[in-house]
C-alpha positions in Angstrom: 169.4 15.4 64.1 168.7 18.0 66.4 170.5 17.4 70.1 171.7 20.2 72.6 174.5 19.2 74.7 177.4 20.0 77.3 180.5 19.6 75.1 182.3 18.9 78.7 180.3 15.4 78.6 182.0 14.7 76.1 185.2 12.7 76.7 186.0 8.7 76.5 184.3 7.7 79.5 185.1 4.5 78.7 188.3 5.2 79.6 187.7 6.0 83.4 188.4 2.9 85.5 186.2 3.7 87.9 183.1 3.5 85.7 183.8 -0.4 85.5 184.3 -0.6 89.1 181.0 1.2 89.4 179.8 -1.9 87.7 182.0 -4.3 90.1 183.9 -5.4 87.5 188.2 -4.9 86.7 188.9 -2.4 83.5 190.6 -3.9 80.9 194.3 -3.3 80.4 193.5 -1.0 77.9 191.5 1.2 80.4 193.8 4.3 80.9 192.6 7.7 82.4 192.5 10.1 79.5 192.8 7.0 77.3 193.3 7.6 73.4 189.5 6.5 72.5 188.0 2.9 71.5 190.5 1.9 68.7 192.5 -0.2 71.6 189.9 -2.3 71.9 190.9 -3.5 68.0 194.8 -3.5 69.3 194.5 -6.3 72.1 193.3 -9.5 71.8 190.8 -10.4 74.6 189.7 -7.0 75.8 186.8 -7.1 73.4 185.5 -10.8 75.5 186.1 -8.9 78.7 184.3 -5.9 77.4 181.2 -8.4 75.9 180.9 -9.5 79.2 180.8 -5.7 80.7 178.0 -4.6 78.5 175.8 -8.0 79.2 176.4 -7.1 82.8 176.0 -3.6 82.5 172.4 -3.9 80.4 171.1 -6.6 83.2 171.4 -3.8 85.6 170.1 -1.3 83.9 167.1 -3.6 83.3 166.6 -4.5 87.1 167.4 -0.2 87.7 164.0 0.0 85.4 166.2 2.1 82.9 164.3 1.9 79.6 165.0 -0.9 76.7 164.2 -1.9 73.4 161.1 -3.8 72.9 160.5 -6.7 70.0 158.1 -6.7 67.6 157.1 -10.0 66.2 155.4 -8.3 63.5 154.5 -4.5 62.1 151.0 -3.4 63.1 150.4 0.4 62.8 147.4 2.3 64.3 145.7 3.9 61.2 142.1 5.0 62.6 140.8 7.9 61.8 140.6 8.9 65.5 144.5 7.6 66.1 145.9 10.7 68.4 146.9 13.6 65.8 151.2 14.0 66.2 151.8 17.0 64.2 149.0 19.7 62.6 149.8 22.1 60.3 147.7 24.6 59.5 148.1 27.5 56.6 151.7 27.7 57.0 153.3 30.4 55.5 157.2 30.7 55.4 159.6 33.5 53.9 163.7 32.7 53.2 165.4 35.4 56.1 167.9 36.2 53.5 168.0 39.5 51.4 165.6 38.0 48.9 162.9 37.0 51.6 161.3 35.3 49.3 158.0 33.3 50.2 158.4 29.6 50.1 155.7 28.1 51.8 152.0 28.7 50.9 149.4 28.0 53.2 150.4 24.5 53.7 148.5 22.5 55.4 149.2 18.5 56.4 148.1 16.2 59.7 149.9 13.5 60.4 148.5 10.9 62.9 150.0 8.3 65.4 152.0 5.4 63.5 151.5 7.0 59.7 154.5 7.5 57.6 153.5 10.5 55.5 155.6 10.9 52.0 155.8 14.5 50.5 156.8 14.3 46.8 157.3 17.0 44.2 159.1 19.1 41.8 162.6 20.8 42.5 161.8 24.5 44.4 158.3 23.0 45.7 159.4 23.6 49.0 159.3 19.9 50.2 162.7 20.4 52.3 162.0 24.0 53.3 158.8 22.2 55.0 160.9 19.9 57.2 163.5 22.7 58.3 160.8 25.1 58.9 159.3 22.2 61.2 162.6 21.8 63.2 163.2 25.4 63.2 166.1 26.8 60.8 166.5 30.0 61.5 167.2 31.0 57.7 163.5 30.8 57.2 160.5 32.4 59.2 157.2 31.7 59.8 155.2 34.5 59.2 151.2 33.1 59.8 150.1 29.4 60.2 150.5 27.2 63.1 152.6 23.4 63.8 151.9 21.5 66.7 153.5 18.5 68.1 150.5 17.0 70.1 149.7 19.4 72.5 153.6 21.6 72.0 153.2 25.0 69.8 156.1 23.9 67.9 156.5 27.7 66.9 157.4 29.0 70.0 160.1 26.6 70.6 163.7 26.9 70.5 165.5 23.9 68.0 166.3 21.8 70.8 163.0 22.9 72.9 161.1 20.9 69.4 163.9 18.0 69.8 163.3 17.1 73.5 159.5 17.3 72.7 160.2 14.6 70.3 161.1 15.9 67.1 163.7 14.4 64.8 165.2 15.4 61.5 167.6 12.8 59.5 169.6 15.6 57.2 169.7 15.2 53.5 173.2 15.5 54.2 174.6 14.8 57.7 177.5 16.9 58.6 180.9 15.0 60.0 181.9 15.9 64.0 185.7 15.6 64.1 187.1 14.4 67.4 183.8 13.4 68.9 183.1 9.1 68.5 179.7 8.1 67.7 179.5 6.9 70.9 180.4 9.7 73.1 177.6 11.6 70.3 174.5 9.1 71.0 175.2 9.2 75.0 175.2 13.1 75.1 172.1 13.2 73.2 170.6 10.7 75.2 171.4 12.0 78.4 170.1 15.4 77.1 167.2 14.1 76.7 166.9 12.1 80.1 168.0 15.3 82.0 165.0 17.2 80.3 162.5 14.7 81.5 164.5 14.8 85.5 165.4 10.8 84.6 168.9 9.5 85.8 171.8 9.7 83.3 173.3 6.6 82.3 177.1 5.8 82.5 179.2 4.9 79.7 178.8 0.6 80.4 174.3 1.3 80.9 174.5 3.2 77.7 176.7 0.9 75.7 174.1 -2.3 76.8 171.5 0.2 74.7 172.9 0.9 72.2 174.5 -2.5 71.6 170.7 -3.7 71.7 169.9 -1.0 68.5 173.4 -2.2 66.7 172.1 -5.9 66.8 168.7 -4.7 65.4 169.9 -2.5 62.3 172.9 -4.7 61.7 175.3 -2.3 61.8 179.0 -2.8 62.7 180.0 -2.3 66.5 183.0 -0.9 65.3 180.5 1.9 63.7 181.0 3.3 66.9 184.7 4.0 67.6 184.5 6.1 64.8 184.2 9.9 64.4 180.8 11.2 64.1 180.0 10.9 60.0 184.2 11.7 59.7 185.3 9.5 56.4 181.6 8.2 56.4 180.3 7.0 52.8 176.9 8.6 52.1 175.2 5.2 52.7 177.0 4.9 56.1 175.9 8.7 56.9 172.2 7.9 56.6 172.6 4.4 58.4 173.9 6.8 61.4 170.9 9.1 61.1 168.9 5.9 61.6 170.9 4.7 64.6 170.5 7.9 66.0 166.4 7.8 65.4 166.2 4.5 66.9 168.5 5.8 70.2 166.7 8.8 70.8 162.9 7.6 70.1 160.9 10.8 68.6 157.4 11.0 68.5 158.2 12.4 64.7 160.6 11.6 62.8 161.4 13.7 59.7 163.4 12.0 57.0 164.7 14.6 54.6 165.7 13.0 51.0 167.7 10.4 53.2 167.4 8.7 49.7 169.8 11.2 48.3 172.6 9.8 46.8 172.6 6.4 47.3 173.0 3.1 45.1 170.4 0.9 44.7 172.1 -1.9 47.5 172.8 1.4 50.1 169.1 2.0 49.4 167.6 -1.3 50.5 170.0 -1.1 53.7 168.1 2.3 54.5 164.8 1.5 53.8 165.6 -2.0 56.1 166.8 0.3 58.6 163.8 2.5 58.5 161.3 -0.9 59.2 163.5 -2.1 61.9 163.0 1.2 63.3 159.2 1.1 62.6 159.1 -2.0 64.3 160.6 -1.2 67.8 157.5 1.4 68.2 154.7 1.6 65.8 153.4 4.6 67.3 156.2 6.7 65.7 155.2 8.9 63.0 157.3 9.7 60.0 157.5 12.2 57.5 159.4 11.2 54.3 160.9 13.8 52.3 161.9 12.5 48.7 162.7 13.2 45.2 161.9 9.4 44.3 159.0 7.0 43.9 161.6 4.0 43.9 161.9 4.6 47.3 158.9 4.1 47.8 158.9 0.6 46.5 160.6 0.1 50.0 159.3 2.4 52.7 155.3 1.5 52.8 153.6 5.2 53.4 150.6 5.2 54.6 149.9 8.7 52.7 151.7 10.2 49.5 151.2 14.4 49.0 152.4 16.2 46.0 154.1 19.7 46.8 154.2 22.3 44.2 154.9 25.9 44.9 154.5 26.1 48.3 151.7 24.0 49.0 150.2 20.5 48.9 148.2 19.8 45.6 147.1 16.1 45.6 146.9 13.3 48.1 146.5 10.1 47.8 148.1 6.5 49.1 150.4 4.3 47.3 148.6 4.5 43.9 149.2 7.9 43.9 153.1 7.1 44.2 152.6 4.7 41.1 151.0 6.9 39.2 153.9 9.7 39.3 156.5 6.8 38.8 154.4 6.1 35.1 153.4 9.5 34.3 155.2 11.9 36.2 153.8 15.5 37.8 152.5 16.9 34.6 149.2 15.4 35.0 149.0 17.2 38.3 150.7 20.6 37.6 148.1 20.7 35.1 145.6 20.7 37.1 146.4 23.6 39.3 147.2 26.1 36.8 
């Protein structure tokens, strides 16, 4: 995930006092200024009734304040008409490494990806598939050097990393780096905020935030306690990419790139991912995704609505779900073939 924030914002708010009496409601015992962090709430019995009853609170008001909140689905429908608004454009993208080698990775790619599609990009090691997705979020050891990549209406190419995230891009890292010090809490609000600031919308305390977020915990099944912990810190791979989809489902993009978040995981973390990625779906099926992965098993539980082939730089075949079948019986020879 991309986010830019004040490190100063980042401190256990929940410690304050004064942030529950905001809410007109007494802190917990536990409540300290410059309190230690959330693992009290684990060392007192009762605190975590009293702070239930903050968060129900807390998320009424931000309801009646017209702050935003999560809306249910009762079943997945995604928009796949041909004249769906386009989300990103790609056009003849051509991208060199910025290290000594500058070598030319990308070659005159070329993809469109539509309100509510999930596209997957396939291929052989060195095809460029996660070049692609870093090149879209804006890595600076790569440069574009012709081409163009919108997002909607947003030159995506004249935009700083964060300037692409606050227009509503998102990248789930193939593998997430850990934050020591900094709760997965205090993370999600800062990025949140961010993004509330950029739009001029009213920040939302500790208690608002928590009645959101509490909302997306319910909805992936994860663990509340997911949150008192250190950002990724001591994080087992599938627990890494469960937080990439908890921050996806928080921060709401427009497009949501996905980068081999398949990597590494047993067949049981799998299934949790792929559930998470649905549940995601389902809270907006507007949102676009672009699937970065290695394998067509993963397929079996994300549906995408269209399947590319990268080889070399560029896109060779497209297709839909047979496509996807086809590679998981034969392989890419067949296509490889083709394009020598």
């Amino acid at each position: 995930m991309i986010v830019t924030m004040d490190m100063a914002t980042i401190s256990p708010a929940v410690g304050s006092s004064h942030v529950w009496q905001r809410h007109g409601l007494s802190a917990p015992s536990w409540v300290q200024p410059q309190a230690k962090g959330y693992s009290a709430w684990r060392n007192e019995r009762g605190t975590i009734a009293t702070a239930t009853a903050a968060i129900l609170l807390a998320a009424s008001n931000a309801r009646s304040k017209g702050l935003p909140r999560c809306r249910k689905h009762a079943a997945l429908h995604v928009r796949r008409a041909a004249d769906s608004p386009v989300v990103l454009e790609v056009k003849e993208v051509e991208a060199n490494s910025t290290d000594e080698d500058q070598k030319q990775i990308l070659k005159g790619l070329n993809l469109t990806i539509r309100e509510g599609e999930v596209h997957a990009v396939m291929g052989p090691n060195g095809s460029g598939k996660s070049t692609l997705a870093k090149v879209l979020i804006g890595d600076s050891a790569y440069e574009v050097t012709t081409g163009s990549a919108t997002l909607g209406d947003s030159n995506l190419l004249d935009m700083e990393p964060h300037e692409r995230a606050l227009e509503g891009l998102f990248l789930a890292f193939q593998s997430p780096p850990a934050v020591s010090g900094v709760s997965n809490l205090d993370f999600l609000r800062a990025a949140y905020n961010a993004q509330r600031r950029a739009k001029e919308e009213p920040e939302l305390d500790v208690i608002e935030f928590y009645g959101l977020v509490t909302e997306k915990l319910q909805e992936l099944k994860i663990n509340p306690d997911f949150l008192n912990r250190n950002v990724n810190e001591g994080f087992s791979g599938g627990e890494r990419k469960r937080n990439e989809m908890l921050q996806m489902a928080i921060l709401q993009p427009k497009l949501a790139i996905l980068d081999e978040i398949d990597s590494g995981l047993d067949i049981d973390a799998l299934k949790d991912v792929a559930e998470a990625i649905r549940s995601v779906r389902q809270q907006d099926p507007k949102r676009s995704m672009l699937v970065v992965t290695h394998f067509e098993r993963f397929l079996r539980y994300v549906e995408a609505d269209h399947v590319h082939v990268m080889y070399q730089g560029r896109i060779l075949k497209s297709g839909g779900k047979e496509l996807a079948d086809k590679l998981d019986e034969e392989g890419y020879d067949w296509i490889l073939k083709s394009a020598a």
